[in-house]
C-alpha positions as CSV (number, residue, x, y, z in Angstrom):
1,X,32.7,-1.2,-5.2
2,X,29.5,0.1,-7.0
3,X,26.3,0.1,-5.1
4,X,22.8,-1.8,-6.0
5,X,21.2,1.6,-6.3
6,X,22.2,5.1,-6.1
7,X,19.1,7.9,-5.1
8,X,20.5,10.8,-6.9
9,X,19.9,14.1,-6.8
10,X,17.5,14.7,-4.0
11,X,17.3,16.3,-0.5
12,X,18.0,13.7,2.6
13,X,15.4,13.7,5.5
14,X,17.4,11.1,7.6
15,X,13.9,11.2,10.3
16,X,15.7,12.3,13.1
17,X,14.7,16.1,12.6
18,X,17.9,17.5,11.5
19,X,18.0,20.2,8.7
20,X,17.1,18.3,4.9
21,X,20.9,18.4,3.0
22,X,21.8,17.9,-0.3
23,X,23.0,13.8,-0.6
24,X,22.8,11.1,-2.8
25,X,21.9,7.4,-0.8
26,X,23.5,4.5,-1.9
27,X,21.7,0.5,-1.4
28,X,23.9,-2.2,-1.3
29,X,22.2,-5.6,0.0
30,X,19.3,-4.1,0.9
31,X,20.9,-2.0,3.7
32,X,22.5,2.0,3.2
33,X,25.8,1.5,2.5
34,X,26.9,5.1,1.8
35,X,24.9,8.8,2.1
36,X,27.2,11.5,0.2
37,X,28.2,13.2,-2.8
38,X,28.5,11.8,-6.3
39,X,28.0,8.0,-5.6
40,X,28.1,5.3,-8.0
41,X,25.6,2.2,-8.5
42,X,24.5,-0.4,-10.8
43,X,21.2,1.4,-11.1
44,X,19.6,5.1,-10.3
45,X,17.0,6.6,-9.4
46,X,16.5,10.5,-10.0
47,X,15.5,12.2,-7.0
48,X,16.1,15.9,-8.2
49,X,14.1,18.5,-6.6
50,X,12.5,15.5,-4.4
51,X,13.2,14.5,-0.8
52,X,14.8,11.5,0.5
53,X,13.4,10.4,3.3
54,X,12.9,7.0,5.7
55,X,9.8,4.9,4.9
56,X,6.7,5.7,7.2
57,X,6.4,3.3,9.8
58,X,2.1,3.0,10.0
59,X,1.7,2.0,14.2
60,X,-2.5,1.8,14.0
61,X,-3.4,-1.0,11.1
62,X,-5.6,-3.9,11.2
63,X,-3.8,-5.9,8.5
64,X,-3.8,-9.0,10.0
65,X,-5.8,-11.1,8.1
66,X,-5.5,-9.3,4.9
67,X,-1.6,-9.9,4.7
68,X,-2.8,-13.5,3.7
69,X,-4.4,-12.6,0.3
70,X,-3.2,-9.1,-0.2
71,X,0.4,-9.3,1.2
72,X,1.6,-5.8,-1.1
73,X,-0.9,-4.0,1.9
74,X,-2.5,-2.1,-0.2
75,X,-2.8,1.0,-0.3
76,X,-0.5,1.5,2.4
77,X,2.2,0.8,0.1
78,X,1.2,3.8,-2.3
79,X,1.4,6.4,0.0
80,X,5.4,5.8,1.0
81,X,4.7,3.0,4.5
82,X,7.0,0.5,4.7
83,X,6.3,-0.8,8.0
84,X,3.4,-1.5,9.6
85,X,1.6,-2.7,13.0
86,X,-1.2,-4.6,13.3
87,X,-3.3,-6.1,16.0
88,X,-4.5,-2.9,17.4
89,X,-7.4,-2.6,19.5
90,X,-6.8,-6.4,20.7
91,X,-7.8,-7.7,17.4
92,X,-5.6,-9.9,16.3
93,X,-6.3,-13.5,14.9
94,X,-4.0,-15.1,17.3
95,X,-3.8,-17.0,19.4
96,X,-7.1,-19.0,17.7
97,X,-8.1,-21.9,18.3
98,X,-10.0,-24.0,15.5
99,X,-13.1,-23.8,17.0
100,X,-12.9,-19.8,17.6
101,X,-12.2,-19.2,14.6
102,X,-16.0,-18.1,13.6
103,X,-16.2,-16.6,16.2
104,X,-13.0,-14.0,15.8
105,X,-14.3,-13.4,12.3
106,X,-18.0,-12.4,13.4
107,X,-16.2,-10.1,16.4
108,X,-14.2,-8.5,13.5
109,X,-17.2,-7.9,11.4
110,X,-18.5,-6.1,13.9
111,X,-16.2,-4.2,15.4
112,X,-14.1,-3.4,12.3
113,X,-16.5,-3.5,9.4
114,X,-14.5,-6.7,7.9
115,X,-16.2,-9.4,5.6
116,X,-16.8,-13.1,7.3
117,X,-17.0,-14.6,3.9
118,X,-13.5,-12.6,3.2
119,X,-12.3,-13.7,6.4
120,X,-13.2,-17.3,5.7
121,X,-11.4,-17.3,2.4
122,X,-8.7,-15.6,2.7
123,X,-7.3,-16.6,5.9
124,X,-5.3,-20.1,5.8
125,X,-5.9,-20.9,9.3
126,X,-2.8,-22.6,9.6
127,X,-1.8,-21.8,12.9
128,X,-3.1,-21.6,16.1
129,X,-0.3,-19.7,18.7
130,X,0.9,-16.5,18.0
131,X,4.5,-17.9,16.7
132,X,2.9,-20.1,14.6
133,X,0.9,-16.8,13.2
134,X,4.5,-15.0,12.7
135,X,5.7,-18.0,11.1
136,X,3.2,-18.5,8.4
137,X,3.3,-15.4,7.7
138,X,7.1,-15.6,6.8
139,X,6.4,-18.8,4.6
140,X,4.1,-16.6,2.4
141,X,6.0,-13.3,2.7
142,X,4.8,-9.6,2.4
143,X,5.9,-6.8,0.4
144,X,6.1,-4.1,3.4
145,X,8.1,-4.7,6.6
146,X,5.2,-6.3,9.2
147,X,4.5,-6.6,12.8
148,X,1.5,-7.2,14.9
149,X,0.4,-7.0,18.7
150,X,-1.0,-9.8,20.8
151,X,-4.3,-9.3,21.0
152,X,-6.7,-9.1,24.1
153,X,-9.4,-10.7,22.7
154,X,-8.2,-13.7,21.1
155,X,-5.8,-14.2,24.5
156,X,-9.5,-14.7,26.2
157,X,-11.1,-16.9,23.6
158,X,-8.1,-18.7,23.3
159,X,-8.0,-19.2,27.2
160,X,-11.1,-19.0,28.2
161,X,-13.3,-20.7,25.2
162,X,-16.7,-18.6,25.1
163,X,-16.8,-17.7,28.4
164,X,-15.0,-15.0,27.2
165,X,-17.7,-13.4,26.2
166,X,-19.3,-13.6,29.4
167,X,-17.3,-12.9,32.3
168,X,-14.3,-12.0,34.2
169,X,-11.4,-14.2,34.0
170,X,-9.8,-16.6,37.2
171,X,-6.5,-16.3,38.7
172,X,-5.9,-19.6,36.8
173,X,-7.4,-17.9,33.8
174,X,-5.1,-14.9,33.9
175,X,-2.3,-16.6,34.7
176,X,-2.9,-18.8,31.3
177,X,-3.3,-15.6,29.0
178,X,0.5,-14.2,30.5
179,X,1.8,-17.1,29.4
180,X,0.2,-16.8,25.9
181,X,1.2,-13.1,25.7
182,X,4.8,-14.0,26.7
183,X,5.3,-16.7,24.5
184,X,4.2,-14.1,21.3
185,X,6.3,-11.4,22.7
186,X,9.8,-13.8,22.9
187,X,8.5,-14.7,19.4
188,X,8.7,-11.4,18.1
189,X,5.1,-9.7,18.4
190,X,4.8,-5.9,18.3
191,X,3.8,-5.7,22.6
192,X,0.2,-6.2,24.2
193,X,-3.1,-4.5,22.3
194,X,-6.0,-4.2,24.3
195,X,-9.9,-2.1,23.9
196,X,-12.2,-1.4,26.7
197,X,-14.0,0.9,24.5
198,X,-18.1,1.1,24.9
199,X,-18.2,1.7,21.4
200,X,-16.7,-2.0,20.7
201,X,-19.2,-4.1,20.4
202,X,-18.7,-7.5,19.3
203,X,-20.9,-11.0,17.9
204,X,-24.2,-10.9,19.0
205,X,-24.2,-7.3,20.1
206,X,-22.2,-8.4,23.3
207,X,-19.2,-6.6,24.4
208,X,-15.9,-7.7,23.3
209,X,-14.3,-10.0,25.3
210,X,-11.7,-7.4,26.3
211,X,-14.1,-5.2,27.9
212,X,-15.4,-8.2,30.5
213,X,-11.7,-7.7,32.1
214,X,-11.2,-6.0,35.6
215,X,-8.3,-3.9,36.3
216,X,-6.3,-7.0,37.9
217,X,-6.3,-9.1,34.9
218,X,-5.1,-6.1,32.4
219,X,-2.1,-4.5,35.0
220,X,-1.3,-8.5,35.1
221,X,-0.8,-8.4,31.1
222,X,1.1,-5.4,31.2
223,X,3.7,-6.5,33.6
224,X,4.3,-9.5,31.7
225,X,5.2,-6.8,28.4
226,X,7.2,-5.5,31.0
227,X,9.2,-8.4,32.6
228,X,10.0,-9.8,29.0
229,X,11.6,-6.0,28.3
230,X,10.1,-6.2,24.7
231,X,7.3,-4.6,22.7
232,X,4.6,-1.8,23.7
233,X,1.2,-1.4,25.5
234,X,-1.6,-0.6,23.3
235,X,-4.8,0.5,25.1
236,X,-8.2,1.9,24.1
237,X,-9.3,3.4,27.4
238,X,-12.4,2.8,29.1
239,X,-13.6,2.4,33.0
240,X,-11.6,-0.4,33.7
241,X,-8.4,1.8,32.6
242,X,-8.9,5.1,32.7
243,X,-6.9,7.7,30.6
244,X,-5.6,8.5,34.2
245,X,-4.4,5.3,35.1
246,X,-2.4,4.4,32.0
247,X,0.0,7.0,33.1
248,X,0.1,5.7,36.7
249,X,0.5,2.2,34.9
250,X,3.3,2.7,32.8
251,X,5.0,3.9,35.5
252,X,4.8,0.4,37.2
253,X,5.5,-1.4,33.4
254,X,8.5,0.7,32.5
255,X,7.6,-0.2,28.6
256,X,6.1,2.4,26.3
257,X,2.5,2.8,26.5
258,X,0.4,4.7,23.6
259,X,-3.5,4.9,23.6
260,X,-6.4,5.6,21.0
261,X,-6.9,8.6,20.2
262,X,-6.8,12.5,21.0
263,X,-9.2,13.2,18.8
264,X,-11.2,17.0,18.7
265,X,-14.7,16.2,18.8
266,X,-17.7,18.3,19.0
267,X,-18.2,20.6,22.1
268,X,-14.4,19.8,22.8
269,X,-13.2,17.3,25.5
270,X,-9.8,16.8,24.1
271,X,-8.5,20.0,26.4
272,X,-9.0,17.3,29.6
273,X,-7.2,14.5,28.0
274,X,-4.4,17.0,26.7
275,X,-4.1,18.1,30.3
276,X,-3.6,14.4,31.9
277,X,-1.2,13.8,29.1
278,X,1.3,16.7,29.8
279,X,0.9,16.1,33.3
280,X,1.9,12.3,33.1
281,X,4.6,13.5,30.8
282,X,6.2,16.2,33.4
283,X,6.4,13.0,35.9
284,X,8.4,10.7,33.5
285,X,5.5,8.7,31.7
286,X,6.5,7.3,28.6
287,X,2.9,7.4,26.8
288,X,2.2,8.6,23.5
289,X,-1.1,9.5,22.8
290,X,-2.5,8.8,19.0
291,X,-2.9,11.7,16.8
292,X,-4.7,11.8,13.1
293,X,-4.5,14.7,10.8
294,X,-8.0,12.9,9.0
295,X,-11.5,14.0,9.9
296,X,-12.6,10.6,11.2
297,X,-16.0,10.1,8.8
298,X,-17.9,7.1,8.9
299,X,-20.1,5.9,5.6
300,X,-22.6,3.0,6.4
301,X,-26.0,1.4,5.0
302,X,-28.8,0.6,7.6
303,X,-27.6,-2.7,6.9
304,X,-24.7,-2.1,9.2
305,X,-25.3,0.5,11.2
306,X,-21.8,0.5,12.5
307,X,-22.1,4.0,14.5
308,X,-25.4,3.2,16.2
309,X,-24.4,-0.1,17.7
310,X,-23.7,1.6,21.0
311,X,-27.3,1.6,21.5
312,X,-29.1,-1.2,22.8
313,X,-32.1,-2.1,20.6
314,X,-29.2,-2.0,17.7
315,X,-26.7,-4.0,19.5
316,X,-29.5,-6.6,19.8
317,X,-30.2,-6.4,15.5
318,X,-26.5,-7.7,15.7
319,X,-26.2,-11.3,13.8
320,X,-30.1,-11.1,13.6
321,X,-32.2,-11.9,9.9
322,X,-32.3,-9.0,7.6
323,X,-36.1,-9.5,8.0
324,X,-36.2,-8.6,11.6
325,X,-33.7,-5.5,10.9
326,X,-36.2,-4.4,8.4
327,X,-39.5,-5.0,10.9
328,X,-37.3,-3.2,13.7
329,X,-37.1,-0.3,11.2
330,X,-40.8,0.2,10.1
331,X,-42.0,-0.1,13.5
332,X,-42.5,3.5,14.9
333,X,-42.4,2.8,18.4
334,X,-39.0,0.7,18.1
335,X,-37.4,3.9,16.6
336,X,-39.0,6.6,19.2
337,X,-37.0,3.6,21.8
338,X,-34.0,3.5,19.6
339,X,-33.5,7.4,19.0
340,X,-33.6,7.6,22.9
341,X,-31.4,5.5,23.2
342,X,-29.0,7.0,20.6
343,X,-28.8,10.6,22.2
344,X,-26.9,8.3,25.2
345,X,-24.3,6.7,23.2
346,X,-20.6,7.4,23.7
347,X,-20.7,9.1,20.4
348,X,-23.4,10.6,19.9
349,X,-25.6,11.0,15.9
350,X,-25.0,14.3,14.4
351,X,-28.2,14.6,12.2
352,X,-27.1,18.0,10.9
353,X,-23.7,16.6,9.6
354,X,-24.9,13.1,8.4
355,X,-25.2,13.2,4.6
356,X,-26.4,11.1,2.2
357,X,-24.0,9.9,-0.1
358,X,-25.8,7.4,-2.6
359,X,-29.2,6.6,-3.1
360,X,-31.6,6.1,-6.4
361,X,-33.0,9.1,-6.0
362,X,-30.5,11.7,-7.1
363,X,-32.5,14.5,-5.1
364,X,-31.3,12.7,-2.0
365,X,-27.6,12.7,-2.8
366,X,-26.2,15.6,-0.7
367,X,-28.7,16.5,1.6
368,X,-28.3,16.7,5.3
369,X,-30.5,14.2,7.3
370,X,-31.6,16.7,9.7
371,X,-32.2,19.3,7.4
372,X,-34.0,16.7,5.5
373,X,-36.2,15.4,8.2
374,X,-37.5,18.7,9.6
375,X,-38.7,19.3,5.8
376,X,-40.9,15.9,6.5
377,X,-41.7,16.7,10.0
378,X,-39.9,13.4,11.6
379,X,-37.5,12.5,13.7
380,X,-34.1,12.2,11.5
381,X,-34.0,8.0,12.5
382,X,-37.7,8.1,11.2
383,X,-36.1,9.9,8.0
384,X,-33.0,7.7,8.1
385,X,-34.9,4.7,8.2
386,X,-37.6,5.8,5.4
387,X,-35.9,6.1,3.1
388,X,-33.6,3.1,3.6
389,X,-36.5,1.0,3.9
390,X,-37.9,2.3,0.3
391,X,-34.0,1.0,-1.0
392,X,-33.6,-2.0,0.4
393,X,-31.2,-0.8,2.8
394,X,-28.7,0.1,0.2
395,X,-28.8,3.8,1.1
396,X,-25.5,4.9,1.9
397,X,-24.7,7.7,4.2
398,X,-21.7,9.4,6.5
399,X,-21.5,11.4,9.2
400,X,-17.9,13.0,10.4
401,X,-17.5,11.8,14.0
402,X,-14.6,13.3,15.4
403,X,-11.6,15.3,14.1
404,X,-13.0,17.8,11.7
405,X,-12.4,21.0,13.8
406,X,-9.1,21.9,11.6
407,X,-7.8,24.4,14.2
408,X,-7.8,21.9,16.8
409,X,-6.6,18.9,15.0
410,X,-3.5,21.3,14.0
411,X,-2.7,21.6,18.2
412,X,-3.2,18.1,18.4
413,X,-0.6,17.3,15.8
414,X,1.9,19.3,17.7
415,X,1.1,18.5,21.3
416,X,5.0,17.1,22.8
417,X,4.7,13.3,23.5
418,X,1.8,12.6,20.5
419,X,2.2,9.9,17.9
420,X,0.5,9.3,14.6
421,X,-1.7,6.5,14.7
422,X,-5.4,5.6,14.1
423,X,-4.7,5.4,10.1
424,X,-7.1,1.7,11.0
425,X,-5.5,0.3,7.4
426,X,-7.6,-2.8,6.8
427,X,-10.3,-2.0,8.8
428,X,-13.7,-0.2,8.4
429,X,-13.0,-1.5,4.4
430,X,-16.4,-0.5,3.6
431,X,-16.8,2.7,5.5
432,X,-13.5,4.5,5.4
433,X,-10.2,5.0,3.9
434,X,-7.8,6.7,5.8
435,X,-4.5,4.8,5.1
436,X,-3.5,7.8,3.1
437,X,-2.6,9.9,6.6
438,X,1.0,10.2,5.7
439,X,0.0,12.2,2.3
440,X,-2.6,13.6,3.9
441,X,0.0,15.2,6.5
442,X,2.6,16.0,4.2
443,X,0.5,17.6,1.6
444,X,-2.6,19.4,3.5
445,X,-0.9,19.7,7.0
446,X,2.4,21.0,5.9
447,X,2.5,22.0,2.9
448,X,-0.7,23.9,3.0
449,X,-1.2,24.9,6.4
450,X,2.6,24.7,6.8
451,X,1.1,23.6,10.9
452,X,5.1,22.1,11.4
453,X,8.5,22.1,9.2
454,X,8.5,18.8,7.1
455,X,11.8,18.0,8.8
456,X,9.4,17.2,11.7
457,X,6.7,15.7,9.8
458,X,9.1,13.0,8.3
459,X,9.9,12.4,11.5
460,X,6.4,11.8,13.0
461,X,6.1,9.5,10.1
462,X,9.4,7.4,10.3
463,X,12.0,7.9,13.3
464,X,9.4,8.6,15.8
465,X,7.0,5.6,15.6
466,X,10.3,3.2,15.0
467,X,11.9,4.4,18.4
468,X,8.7,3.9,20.4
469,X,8.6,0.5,19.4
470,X,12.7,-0.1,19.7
471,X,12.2,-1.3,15.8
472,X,15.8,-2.8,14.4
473,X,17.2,-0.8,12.2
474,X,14.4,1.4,11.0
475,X,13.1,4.7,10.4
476,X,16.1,6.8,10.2
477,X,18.4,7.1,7.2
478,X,22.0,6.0,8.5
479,X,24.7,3.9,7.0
480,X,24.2,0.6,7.7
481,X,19.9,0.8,8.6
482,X,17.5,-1.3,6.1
483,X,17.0,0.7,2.8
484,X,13.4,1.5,3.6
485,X,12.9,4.6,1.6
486,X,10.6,7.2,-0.1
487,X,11.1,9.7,-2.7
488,X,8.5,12.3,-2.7
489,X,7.5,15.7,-4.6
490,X,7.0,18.2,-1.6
491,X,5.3,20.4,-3.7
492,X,2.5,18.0,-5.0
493,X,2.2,15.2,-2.8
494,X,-1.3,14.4,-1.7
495,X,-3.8,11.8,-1.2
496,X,-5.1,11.4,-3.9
497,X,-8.9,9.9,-4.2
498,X,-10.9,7.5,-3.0
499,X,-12.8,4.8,-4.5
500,X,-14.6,2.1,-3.9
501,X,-13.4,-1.7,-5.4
502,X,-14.3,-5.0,-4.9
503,X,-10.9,-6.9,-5.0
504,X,-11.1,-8.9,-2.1
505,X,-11.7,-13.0,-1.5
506,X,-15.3,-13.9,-1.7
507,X,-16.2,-10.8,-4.1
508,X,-15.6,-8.1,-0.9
509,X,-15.6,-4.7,-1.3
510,X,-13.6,-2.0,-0.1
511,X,-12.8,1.6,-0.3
512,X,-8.7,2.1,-1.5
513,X,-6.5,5.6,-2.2
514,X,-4.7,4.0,-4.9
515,X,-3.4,6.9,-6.9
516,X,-1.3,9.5,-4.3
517,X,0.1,12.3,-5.9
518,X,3.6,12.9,-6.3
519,X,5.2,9.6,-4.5
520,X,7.8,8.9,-7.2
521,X,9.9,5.9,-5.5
522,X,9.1,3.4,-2.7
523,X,12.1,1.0,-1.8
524,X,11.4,-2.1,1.2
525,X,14.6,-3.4,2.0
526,X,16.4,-1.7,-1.1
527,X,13.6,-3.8,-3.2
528,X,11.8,-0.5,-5.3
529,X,7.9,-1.4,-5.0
530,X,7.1,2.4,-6.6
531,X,9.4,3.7,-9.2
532,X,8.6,6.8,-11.0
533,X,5.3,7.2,-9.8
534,X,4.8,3.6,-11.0
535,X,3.9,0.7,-8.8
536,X,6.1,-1.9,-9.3
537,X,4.4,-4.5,-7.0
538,X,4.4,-7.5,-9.9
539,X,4.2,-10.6,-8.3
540,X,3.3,-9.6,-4.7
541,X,3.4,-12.5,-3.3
542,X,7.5,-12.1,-3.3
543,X,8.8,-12.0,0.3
544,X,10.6,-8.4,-0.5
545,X,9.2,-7.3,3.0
546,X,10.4,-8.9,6.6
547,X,8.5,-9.6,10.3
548,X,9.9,-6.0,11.9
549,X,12.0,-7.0,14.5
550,X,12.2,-5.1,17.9
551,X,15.7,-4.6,19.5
């Protein structure tokens, strides 16, 4: 019996890191039905001098509110991801109840540069537990394959109300948020996600709720991922869990752990975290450390000054009046406090690398803050503040904060044991883009630098990331596994550009890469989404997609 479709003509990366071979794939109910020579179907698709390969499985995304209005994920689905994972960092939207649910929106527009108008439009609201989430979710559909964690800091609003935000939970307490967790894990959810990050700060300039939690309350969450047997640990480290301890940790959990991020960043650092890794490794820890082959560069407006909120006197501007953002800013002995304060922060301003990227006075555009405040004789906040002051705040500037030592971020990406992650897909809408990272590694990483084969890169992308999470039938290209795949020109595939939109509920804007090069097909459950370099999303609110199930 003739397949659906027959991919004809290519070269077969199955994702497990065996050598590429000649094959044609056929799709028959949207599962492989047959890999081998001369196949028939009902419909082709040329894949001549193109590889075959499993669609990228995307572990670090914060899609989950934007599957409600935008369920095609976009771009994700341009640059060959058919599966995704939300949730990370703790922030997911449930468990919520009603009377949270300002509240989670105001912590995400903080933390990840998301719009509360958006949020208030675009989410239904019509759940409240984690299953219920999941559920409505199916009822609407999504075009890619979707799964998300259960997050730390709606478990503590949900159990604790806004005390939360204020303190460290009860025996009772905890006891309440295992149950949560393991009533979302039997449901299906992606495993635990939690931050303890100093540079998460949430509503009102206050910490997260995550970060209020002492060490008993998060080893208590993780041994409930562990006594269900399902799903992963996500953690941000910070002093309540140490990079140390997570290896210790998983130990005790027996489920896989993976952590945010080995990043290279200036002066070094990542040589320390490297070495805990490959020792925790050599004593049986299953952790996987998140890798990134983008420079990690953040664009903001004084407006939201999303880097600098580490620091005090800017945490405190948090969910203040424009009007007292803009006093704070022309008073010079607020900014001698605040530029103190910054050269203390976790991560830390680099004047000499922070450029300005739009402004109304074209001589700006370009130049380097520091360079450009030692012409003025000022400190570069005085300079940074200046001239967003004579805009109206509308200045827009970026600064690379981690990742852009090339040499090092090629080690990184082949350190044993290291995952892609930290892509952040439908976060920081406004101030980065950096869904493309499986184009990005494909074309700059491998094909350029040629820094590993591509039979290993396709495998970071898609076998990897599924077998961490125990996904069902996904990521490698065997008879009988969902027919989630992507066709791709190794020769020209890329990221394409960037550019800034405003597509979003409530007239929010974004940056998107919407235009990769040399993607030719994209296939979700044997559904083509991308045909010929053409997307062929149409209506997207058809359910081609499924809630990625965990063995």
């Amino acid at each position: 019996m003739a397949a659906d479709i027959v991919i004809r003509g290519g070269e077969v990366i199955d994702g497990t890191g065996a050598p590429r071979r000649r094959a044609d794939v056929a799709i028959t109910d949207g599962r492989i039905s047959e890999i081998g020579e001369s196949l028939s179907g009902a419909r082709t698709l040329d894949a001549a001098g193109q590889i075959v390969a499993p669609g990228f499985v995307d572990i670090h995304t914060h899609y989950d509110a934007q599957v409600f209005w935008d369920p095609a994920l976009t771009p994700s689905c341009f640059h060959g991801v058919t599966t995704v994972i939300a949730g990370n960092c703790g922030f997911s939207i449930a468990p919520t109840r009603p009377e949270h649910r300002e509240v989670i929106a105001k912590t995400l527009e903080n933390v990840e540069d998301m719009n509360v108008a958006t949020l208030t439009a675009g989410i239904p609201w019509d759940f409240e537990t984690f299953p219920e989430y999941l559920d409505s979710i199916r009822r609407r559909g999504s075009m890619l394959n979707y799964n998300a964690y259960v997050g730390h800091t709606a478990l503590r609003l949900f159990v604790m109300g806004d005390e939360a935000y204020e303190r460290a939970a009860t025996e009772q307490e905890i006891q309440g948020m295992c149950e949560s967790l393991e009533d979302g894990l039997r449901a299906g959810a992606a495993g635990f996600a939690t931050s303890l990050a100093p540079t998460h700060v949430g509503m009102n300039g206050k910490p997260i709720p995550s970060r209020w939690s002492k060490r008993e309350e998060l080893e208590a969450l993780c041994a409930t991922v562990g006594r269900v047997g399902k799903g992963v640990v996500a953690f941000t480290p910070g002093d309540e869990m140490p990079v140390e301890r997570i290896y210790e940790l998983q130990l005790e959990v027996g489920r896989p752990f993976t952590w945010t991020a080995l990043l290279s960043f200036p002066g070094g650092g990542h040589a320390a975290s490297a070495k805990i890794h490959a020792e925790g490794v050599a004593r049986g820890a299953n952790v996987w450390p998140q890798v990134t082959p983008r420079p990690l560069v953040i664009q903001f407006v004084m407006s939201e000054p999303f880097l600098f909120a580490g620091a005090q006197l800017f945490a405190d501007l948090i969910g203040k009046s424009r009007e007292e953002r803009i006093s704070s800013y022309a008073d010079s002995e607020w900014r001698k406090k605040a530029l103190a304060q910054l050269d203390s922060i976790a991560i830390k301003p680099r004047w000499d690398a922070m450029t300005i990227d739009e402004s109304n006075n074209p001589d700006l555009i370009g130049r380097k803050l520091g360079e450009l405040a030692r012409e003025r004789g000022e400190s570069p906040l005085d300079t940074l503040c200046a001239i967003s002051l004579e805009e109206d705040l509308t200045v827009r500037v970026s600064q690379p904060v981690a990742n852009d030592d090339e040499e090092v971020v090629g080690q990184l990406l082949n350190i044993e044991g290291a995952v892609l992650g930290l892509s952040d897909a439908g976060a920081h809408v406004g101030q980065l883009c950096d869904a493309p990272q499986a184009t990005d590694l494909l074309g700059n990483w491998v094909r350029e630098r040629e820094i590993m084969s591509l039979e290993r890169a396709v495998q970071k992308l898609s076998g990897e990331p599924a077998s961490i999470f125990d996904l069902e039938d996904r990521g490698i290209l065997t008879q009988g596994n969902h027919a989630d795949v992507v066709v791709f020109d190794p020769n020209t595939v890329a990221p394409g550009p960037v550019r800034r939109v405003r597509d979003f509920p409530a007239d929010g804007e974004r940056l998107t890469a919407d235009a990769p090069v040399g993607m030719t097909h994209v296939l979700v459950n044997g559904t083509p989404i991308r045909e010929d370099g053409v997307s062929k999303l149409g209506d997207a609110t058809a359910a081609v997609g499924n809630i990625a199930a965990l063995r």
